[in-house]
C-alpha positions as CSV (number, residue, x, y, z in Angstrom):
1,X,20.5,62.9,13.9
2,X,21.9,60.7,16.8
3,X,21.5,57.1,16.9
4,X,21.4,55.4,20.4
5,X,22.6,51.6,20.6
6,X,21.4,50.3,24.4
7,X,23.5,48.1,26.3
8,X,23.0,46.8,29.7
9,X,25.9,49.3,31.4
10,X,24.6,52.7,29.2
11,X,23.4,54.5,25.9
12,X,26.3,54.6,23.8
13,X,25.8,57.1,20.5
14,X,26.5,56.0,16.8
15,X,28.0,58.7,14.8
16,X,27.1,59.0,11.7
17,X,29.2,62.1,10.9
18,X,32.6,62.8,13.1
19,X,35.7,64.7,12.7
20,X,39.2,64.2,13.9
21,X,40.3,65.4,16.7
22,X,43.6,66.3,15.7
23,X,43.3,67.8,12.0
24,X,39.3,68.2,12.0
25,X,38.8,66.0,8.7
26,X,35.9,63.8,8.3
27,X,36.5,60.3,9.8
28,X,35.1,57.0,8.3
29,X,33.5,53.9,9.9
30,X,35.7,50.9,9.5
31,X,34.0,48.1,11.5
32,X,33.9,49.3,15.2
33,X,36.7,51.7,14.4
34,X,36.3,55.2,12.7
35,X,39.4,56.6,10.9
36,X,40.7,59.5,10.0
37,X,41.1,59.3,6.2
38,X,43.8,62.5,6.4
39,X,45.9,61.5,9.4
40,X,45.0,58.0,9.6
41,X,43.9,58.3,13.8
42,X,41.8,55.8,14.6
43,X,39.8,54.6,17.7
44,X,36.2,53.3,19.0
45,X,33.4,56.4,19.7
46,X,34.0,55.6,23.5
47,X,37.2,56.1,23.6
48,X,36.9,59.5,22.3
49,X,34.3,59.9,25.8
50,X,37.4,58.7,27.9
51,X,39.8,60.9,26.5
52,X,37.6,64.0,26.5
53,X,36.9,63.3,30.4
54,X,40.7,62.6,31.0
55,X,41.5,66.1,29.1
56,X,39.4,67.9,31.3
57,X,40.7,66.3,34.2
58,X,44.4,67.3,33.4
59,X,43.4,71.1,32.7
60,X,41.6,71.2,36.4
61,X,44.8,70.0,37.6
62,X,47.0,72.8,35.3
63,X,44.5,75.3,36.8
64,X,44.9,74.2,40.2
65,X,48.6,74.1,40.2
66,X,48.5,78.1,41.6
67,X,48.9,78.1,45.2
68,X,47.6,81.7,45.9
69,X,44.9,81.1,43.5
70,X,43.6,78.0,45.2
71,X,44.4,79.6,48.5
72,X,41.8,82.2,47.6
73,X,39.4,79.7,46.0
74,X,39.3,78.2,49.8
75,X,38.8,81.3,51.6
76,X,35.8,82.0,49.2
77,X,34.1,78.5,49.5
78,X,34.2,78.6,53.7
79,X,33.5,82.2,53.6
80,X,30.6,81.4,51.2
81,X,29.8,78.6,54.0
82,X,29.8,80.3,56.8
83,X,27.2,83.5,55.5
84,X,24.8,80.5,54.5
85,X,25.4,79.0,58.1
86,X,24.9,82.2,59.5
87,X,22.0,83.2,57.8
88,X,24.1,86.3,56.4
89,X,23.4,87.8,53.1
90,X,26.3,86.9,50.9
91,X,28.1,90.2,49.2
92,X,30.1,88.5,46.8
């Protein structure tokens, strides 16, 4: 069960039950803080949201980093494009 607390910018969750993100213990609520009681991490609910956003942001970059992949990637999108301009049916 998820609990919402509203604020005027967004919905922001309240965990009742969440685990570490580094050793997968069970972390407890200290104040606005939850802690891991094995590693001792610490950190506010929404700062777990901004790291999980900036972690999928560095592995699109470490995917992108192939030239011949992306190169391809391109090709496909304006290929892709240009049957939907065309009215063509598309064969990938």
């Amino acid at each position: 069960m998820v609990l919402y607390r509203f604020t005027l910018v967004r919905a922001l969750p309240i965990l009742k039950h969440m685990k570490c993100p580094d050793c997968s213990n069970n972390m407890k609520k200290h104040g606005a803080f939850y802690t891991c009681q094995r590693c001792g991490l610490s950190f506010k609910p929404w700062e777990v949201e901004q790291a999980q956003q900036r972690a999928k942001t560095e592995l699109k970059k470490l995917e992108d980093t192939d030239p011949i992949k992306e190169e391809e990637r391109r090709r496909r999108k304006l290929r892709k494009y240009r049957n939907w301009y065309e009215g063509r049916q598309e064969l990938d």
